[in-house]
N, C-alpha and C positions, 0 to 999 in steps of 0.2 A: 439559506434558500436564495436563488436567483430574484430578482427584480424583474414585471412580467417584461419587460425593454431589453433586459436580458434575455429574460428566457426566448424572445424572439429569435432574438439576432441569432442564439445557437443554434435555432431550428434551418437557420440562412443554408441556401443552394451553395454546395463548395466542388471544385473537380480537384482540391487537393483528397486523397484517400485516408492519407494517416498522420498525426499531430505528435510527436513522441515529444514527451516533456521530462527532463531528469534536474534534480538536484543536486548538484554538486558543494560538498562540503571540505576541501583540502584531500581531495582524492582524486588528484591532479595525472599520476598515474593510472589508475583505474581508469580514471573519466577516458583518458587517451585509447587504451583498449576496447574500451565499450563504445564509444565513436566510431573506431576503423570496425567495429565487429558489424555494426551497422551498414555502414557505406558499403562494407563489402560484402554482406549476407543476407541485405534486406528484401532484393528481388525488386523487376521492371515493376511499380507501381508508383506513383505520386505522394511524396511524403516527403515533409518537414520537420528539421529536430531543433528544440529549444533546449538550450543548458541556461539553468536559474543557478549563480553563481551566491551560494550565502555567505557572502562575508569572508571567502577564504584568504590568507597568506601565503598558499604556496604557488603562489603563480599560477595560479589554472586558467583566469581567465585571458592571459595571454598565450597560454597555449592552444588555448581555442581556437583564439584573434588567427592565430599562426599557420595553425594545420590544419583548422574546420573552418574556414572562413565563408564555409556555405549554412554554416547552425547562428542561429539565431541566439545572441546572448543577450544575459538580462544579468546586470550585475548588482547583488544589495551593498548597499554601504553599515546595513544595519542586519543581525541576525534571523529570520525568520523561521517560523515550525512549517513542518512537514506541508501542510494542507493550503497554510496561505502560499506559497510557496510556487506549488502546481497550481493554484488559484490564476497565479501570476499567465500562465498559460494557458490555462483553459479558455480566459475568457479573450484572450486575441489570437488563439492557435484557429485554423483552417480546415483541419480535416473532420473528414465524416466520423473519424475514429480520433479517441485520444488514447493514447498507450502512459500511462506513469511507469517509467521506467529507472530504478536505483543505478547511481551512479558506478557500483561493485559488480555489474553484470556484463556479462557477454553474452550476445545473441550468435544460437547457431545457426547454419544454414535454412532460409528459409521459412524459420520461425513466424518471423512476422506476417510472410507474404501466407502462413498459413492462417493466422488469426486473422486476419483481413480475408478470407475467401471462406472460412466458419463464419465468421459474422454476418459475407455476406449472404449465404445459404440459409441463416436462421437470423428472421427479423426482427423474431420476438424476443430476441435473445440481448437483454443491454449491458452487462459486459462480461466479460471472461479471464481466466488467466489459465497460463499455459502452465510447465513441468518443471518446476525450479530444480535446479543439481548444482552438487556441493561441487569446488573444482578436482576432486578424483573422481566426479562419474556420479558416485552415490544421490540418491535420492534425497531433496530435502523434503517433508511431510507439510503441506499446506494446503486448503481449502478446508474449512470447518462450517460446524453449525453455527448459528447465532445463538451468543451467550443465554442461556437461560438463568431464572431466577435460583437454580439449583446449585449449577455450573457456577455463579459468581459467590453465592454463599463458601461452598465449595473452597474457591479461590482465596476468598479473605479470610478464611478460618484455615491454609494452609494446605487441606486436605488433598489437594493436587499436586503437591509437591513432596506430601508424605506417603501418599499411595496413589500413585501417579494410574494403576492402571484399574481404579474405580469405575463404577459403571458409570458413574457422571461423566465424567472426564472420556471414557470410551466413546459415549454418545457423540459427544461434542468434536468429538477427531475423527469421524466417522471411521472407528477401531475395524480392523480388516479388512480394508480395501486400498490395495495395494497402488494408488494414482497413476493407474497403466491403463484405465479404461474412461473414455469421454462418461462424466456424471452432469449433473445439473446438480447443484450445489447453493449455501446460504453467500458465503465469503471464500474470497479467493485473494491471496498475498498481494498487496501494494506493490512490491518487488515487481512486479510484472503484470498491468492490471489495464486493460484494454475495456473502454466503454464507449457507448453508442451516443452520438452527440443526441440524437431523440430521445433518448434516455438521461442524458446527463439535464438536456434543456427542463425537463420534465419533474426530475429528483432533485435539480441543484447544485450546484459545487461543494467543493468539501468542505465541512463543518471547522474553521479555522479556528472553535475553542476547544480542536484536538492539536497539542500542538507536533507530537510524536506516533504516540500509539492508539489504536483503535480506531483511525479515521476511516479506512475504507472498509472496517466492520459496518461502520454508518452509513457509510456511502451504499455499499450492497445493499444494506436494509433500506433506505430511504427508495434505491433502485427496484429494488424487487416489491414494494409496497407499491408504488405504479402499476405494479402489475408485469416487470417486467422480468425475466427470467437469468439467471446468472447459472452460468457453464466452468467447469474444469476442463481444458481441454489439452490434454496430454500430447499430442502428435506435435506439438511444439516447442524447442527444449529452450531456456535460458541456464547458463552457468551464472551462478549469487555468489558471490562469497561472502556476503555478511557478515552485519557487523562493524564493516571498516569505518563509519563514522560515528556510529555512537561507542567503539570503544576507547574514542578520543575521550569520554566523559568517565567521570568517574560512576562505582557501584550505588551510590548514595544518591545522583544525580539521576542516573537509570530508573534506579527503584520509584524514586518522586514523581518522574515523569511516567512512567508505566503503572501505577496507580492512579496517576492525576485522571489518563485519560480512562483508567478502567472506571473511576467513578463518576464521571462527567458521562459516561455512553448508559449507565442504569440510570443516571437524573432523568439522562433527555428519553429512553425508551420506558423505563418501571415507575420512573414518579421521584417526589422528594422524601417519601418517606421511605421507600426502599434505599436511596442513596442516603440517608442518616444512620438507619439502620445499618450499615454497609461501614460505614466513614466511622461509625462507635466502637466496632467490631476488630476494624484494619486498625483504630488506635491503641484498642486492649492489645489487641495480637501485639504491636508491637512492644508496646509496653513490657508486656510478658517478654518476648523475646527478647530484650533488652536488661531484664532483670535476671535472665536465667544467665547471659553470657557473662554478665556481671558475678553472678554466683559461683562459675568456673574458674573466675580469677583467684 
């Protein structure tokens, strides 16, 4: 949570409109498309872009230096997770609006300038995310419920993975609705996640003991427990491709990381005794699992 000195300052009078802050992790290429998609699609409004450079080796932050030398860089000498990351920009970016945007995206025409003209139409509304697509077009599936206690048991015992199209698991995907029509929604993809600085001064910045996954599950919740309202809003398309920095890591590393934060987000929302009960559960599973693959040899 902000410090209330913080939480001021965010509340501060800005005539910059939009804050866009990305991560770049050795996607030095990507990063350079998702740039120019920018500069050239974003539309007449006032807006500043931050690249948080973690630690890469392939030269990225001199191609920034070189062809963006109007984006704001921040360069770590030391590895950082997701959330401290954006942190890095949240709390000295300028706009009304901050957009987290993944360094694997391209913005289409206009996109932005429409999330900014929704936002500013609905006041109540503290952040949004727009129409993720794979790069053939296809649709990618995102804005969900927040996790329930059902849903994560669910999870750790497998059951999602082995009959995916369970009614938990329907629930939670909001199963048959085709992300073609504006909803109001729990969570909405990090990939592309537009929030209200009155909203952010109010819920906090991101929880940076998520260091990968689930952080702007959190971040929604904390936002919408203010009272404030989170939207899908589809008239706005980004291309993701996904994927391109964490499949630098191995499956092992994934998994750890993708647990770590699924059980850190039932600590901090269900209690310690659901996240025990949870953390007993994910070690038999594995156990098991581990014993059966064993058994196949």
């Amino acid at each position: 949570m902000t410090l209330p000195a913080e939480s001021m300052r965010l509340q501060c009078k800005t005539t910059i409109d939009l804050t866009i802050s990305i991560v770049n992790d050795n996607n030095g290429e990507l990063l350079r498309d998702c740039l120019r998609s920018i500069y050239d699609h974003a539309g007449r409004f006032p807006f500043e872009v931050y690249v948080v450079d973690n630690a890469s080796s392939d030269n990225s932050p001199q191609m920034v230096r070189q062809e963006f030398p109007q984006v704001h860089l921040i360069c770590n000498n030391v590895r950082r997770g997701f959330s401290a990351n954006h942190n890095l920009v949240l709390r000295q970016g300028m706009g009304r609006y901050f957009l987290l945007l993944n360094d694997d995206t391209v913005v289409m025409p206009g996109a932005l300038a429409d999330l900014v003209r929704f936002m500013d139409e609905h006041p109540r509304v503290g952040a949004t995310g727009c129409k993720l697509l794979n790069p053939d077009g296809t649709l990618q599936r995102t804005a969900n419920r927040f996790p329930t206690l059902a849903f994560g048991l669910f999870e750790v015992l497998s059951i999602n993975r082995l009959w995916p199209n369970n009614p938990i698991r329907r629930q939670h995907i909001y199963s048959g609705w085709d992300r073609s029509s504006l909803r109001e929604v729990d969570t909405v993809s990090g990939a592309c996640l537009m929030v209200r600085r009155e909203a952010m001064a109010q819920a906090g910045l991101l929880d940076e003991n998520f260091f990968l996954y689930n952080e702007e599950v959190d971040w929604c919740h904390r936002i919408k427990k203010m009272g404030w309202k989170v939207y899908y809003y589809p008239y706005a398309q980004v291309v993701h491709y996904g994927g391109q920095s964490t499949k630098k890591l191995n499956c092992d590393t994934l998994n750890s990381l993708y647990w770590e934060g699924f059980l850190y987000f039932y600590k901090k929302h269900y209690g310690d005794l659901i996240y025990r009960v949870f953390r007993i559960l994910l070690q038999a599973r594995n156990r098991l699992s581990r014993w059966v693959r064993g058994a196949k040899r």
